[in-house]
N, C-alpha and C positions, 0 to 999 in steps of 0.2 A: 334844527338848522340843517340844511342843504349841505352834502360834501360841497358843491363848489363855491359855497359860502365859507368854508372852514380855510384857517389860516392854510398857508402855501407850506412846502416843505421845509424849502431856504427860511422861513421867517422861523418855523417851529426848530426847526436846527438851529439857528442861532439864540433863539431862547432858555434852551435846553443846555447847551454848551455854555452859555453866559450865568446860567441857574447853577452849576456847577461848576463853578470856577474857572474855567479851563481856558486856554488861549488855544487858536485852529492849530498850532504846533503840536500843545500838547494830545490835544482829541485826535488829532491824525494817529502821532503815535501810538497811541492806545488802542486804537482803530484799525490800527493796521494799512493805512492811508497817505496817502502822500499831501504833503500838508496844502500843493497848490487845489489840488482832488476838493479838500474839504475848502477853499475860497472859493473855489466854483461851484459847489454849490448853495454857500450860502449866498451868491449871487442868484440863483434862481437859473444859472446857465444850464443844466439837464437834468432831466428826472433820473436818481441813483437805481441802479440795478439792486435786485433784493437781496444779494448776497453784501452790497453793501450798508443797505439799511440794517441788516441785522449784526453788523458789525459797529453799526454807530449806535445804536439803541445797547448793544453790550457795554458797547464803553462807557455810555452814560447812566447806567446802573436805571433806567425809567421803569416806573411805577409802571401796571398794569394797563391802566387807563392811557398815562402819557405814550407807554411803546403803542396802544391799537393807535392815537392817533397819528403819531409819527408816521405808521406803516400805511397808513389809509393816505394821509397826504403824499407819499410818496409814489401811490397808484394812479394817480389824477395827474396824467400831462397835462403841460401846455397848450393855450390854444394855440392853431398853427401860425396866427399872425404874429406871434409873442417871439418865436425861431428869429436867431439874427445870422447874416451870410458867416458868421467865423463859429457856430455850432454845427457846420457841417465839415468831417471832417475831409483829407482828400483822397480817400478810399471811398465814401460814400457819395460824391457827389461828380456825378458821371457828367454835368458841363466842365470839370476841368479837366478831363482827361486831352492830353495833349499838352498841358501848361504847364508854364514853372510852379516849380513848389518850393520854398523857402519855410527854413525852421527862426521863427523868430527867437532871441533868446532875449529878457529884459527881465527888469527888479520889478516887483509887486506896484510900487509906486508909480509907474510909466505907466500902467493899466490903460486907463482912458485913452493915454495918445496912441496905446500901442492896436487900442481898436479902431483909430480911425486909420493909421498908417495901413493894417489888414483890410479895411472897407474898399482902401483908398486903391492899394494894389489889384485886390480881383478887378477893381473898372479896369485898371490895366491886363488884366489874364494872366494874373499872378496869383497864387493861393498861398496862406501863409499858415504853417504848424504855430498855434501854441499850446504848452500845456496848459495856461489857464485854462483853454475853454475842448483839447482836443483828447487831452489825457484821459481814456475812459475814468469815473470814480469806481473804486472797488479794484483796479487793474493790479494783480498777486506782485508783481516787480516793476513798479512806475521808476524807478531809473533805468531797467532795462530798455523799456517802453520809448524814453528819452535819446536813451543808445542809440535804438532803432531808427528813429524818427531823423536822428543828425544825420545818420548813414544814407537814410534813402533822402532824403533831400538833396536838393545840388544846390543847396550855401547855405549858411548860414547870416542871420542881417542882427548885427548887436547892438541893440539900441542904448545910449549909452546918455548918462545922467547925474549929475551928484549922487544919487541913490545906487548906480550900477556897483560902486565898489563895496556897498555893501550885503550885497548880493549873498545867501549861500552856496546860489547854484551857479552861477551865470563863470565862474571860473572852472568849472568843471566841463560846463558846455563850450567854453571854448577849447579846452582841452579836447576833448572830446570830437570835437570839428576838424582838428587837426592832426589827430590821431588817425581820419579816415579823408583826410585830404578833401576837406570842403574849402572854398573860400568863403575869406569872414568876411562880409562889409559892414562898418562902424557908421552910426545912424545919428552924430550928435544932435541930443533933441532941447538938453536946458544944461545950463552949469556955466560958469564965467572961465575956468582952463582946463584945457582938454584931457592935462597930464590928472586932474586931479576927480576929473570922472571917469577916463578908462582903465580897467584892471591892472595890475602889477604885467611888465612883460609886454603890454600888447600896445603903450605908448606910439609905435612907430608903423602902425598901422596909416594908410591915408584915410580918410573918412570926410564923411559927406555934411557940409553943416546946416544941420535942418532946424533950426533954432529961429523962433522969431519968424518975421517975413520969409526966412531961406526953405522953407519946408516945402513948398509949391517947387521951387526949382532943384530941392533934394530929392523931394520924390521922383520928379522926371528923369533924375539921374539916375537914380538906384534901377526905376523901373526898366529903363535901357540896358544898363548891365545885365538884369537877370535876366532879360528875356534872351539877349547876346549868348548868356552863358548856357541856357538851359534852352532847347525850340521844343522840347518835349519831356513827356515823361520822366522824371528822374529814377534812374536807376541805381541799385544796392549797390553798384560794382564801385570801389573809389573811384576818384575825378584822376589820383595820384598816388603815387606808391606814398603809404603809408609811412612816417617820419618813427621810426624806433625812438623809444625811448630808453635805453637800457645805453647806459655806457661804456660798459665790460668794465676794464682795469682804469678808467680816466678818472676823474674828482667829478662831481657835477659842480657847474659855476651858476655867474648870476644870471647868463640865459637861459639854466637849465632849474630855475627855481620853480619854474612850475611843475616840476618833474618828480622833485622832493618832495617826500614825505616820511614819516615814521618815527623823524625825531624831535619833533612838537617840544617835548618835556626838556630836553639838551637844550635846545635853541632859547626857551622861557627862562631856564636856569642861565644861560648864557649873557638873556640879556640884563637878568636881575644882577649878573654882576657887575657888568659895567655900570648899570645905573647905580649901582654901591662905591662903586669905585672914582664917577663922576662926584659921589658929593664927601667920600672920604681920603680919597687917593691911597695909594699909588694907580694910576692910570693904564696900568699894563696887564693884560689877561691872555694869560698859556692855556692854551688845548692840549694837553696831553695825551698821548693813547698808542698803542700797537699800530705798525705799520699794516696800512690798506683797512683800518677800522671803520673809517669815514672821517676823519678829522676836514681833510680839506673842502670837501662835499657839506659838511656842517656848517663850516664859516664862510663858504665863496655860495652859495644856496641856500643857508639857512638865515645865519645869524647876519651879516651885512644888506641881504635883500631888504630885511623889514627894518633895520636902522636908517636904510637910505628910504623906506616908505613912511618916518616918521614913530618908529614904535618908540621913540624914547623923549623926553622934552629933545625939540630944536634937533634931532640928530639925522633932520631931513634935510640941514644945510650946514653939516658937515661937512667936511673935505677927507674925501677917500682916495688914499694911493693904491697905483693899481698891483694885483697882489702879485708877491716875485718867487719864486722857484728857488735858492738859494745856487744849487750846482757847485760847481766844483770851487767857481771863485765868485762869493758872495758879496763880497765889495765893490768888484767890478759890475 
């Protein structure tokens, strides 16, 4: 049989990983990989550098036979008609020099639309970053890579879905956005309310609703704004002083919940108790702890954020009083 008769890479990678149980999460991990790296290419979207083929073939422990061919299908490019315009990234592709560049950030599931919305934009002279398809495979710190990528873009566009909240990444990237002063613009593309497809925190964004018929006159929007925003090359430098995240001596509250982190296991135990307490009573739970511990940073950011997001039955339509300070005269 002819090499270019032999299975493709993308098909023999996903046989391999499917012969071994593995989900792309787990083979990434093991691989040293970032797990969008390994969706792309079992898409067949770029041939792997050899430093990463020799990392997928490690992890999947292959026979002698199965690693030549692995390695031999992954020497055989594409033919050039098979390249589609969002495998170039915008470092490499010297007709967009001069253009907006926008970092798309979206959930695995938006995949498809999220290729025509990139198609759709270059006709406009816009270029769009995604990891799916922009992230080298093999790249030693693919969230640095992300880092990078948010920074030197001038916005970021979040495509937003029933699927978006459940996202691992897509809250990091927005963070991340904001951290380096990009503007977000929110892309609603499917989902029946809006609170209930965009992440925790970022509800009060304006956003563009491209859903249905609306996507032809969403796009013409969005495409106006970046080009507004950006007439040329984006530069590393922020757009805007950079928003700290550090509060010194303050409590973090529920704006600052996306800020919060390290007390995952408090907050779990937190809420296992009220759910013990809704179906045994008494109905009352003290935080106890040393002054400046974090107690109020735990319950006005930790513990209330995700009870107003549902983490409990029905505790998404709850009634929250808003939280009080005591002072000198707590009755007043």
């Amino acid at each position: 049989m002819e090499a270019t008769d032999s299975p493709a890479f993308a098909d023999l990678l996903r046989r391999h990983r499917n012969a071994a149980g593995l989900t792309q999460e787990e083979l990434a991990e093991r691989a040293g990989l970032s797990p969008r790296g390994v969706l792309y290419l079992e898409r067949g979207g770029r041939q792997p550098y050899r430093d990463t083929v020799r990392r997928l073939v490690e992890a999947l422990s292959l026979a002698e036979e199965e690693r030549a061919a692995l390695v031999q299908a992954a020497r055989r490019p594409r033919p050039a008609d098979s390249l589609s315009p969002t495998d170039v990234t915008p470092d490499d592709d010297q007709e967009l020099t001069g253009r907006s560049w926008v970092y798309v950030a979206h959930a695995q599931h938006d995949g498809a639309l999220v290729q025509r919305l990139c198609a759709d934009l270059r006709e406009q002279g816009i270029s769009a970053w995604i990891a799916d398809h922009d992230l080298v495979p093999g790249t030693p710190s693919w969230e640095q890579a992300l880092r990078d990528a948010i920074r030197a873009a001038s916005a970021l566009v979040l495509i937003t879905s029933a699927a978006t909240r459940a996202s691992r990444y897509i809250g990091d990237e927005l963070r991340i956005a904001e951290l380096y002063g990009r503007r977000v613009y929110p892309l609603w593309v499917a989902g029946e309310q809006w609170m209930e497809c965009v992440p925790l925190g970022w509800g009060g964004l304006q956003y563009l609703d491209a859903r249905g018929s609306g996507y032809e006159a969403a796009l013409a929007s969005l495409a106006a704004e970046l080009r507004q925003l950006s007439g040329g090359r984006p530069s590393p430098t922020p757009l805007a002083r950079p928003r700290n995240p550090y509060k010194g001596l303050r409590p973090f509250t529920a704006e600052d919940s996306g800020d919060f982190f390290g007390r995952d296991s408090l907050v779990a135990a937190l809420l296992a108790a009220v759910s013990a307490g809704l179906e045994r009573g008494p109905r009352f739970l003290a935080l106890v702890g040393a002054s400046g511990s974090g107690k109020s940073s735990t319950v006005l950011a930790g513990l209330l954020p995700r009870l107003r997001a549902g983490a409990l039955a029905d505790s998404a339509e709850w009634i929250y009083l808003t939280p009080m300070t005591p002072g000198a005269r707590p009755l007043e």
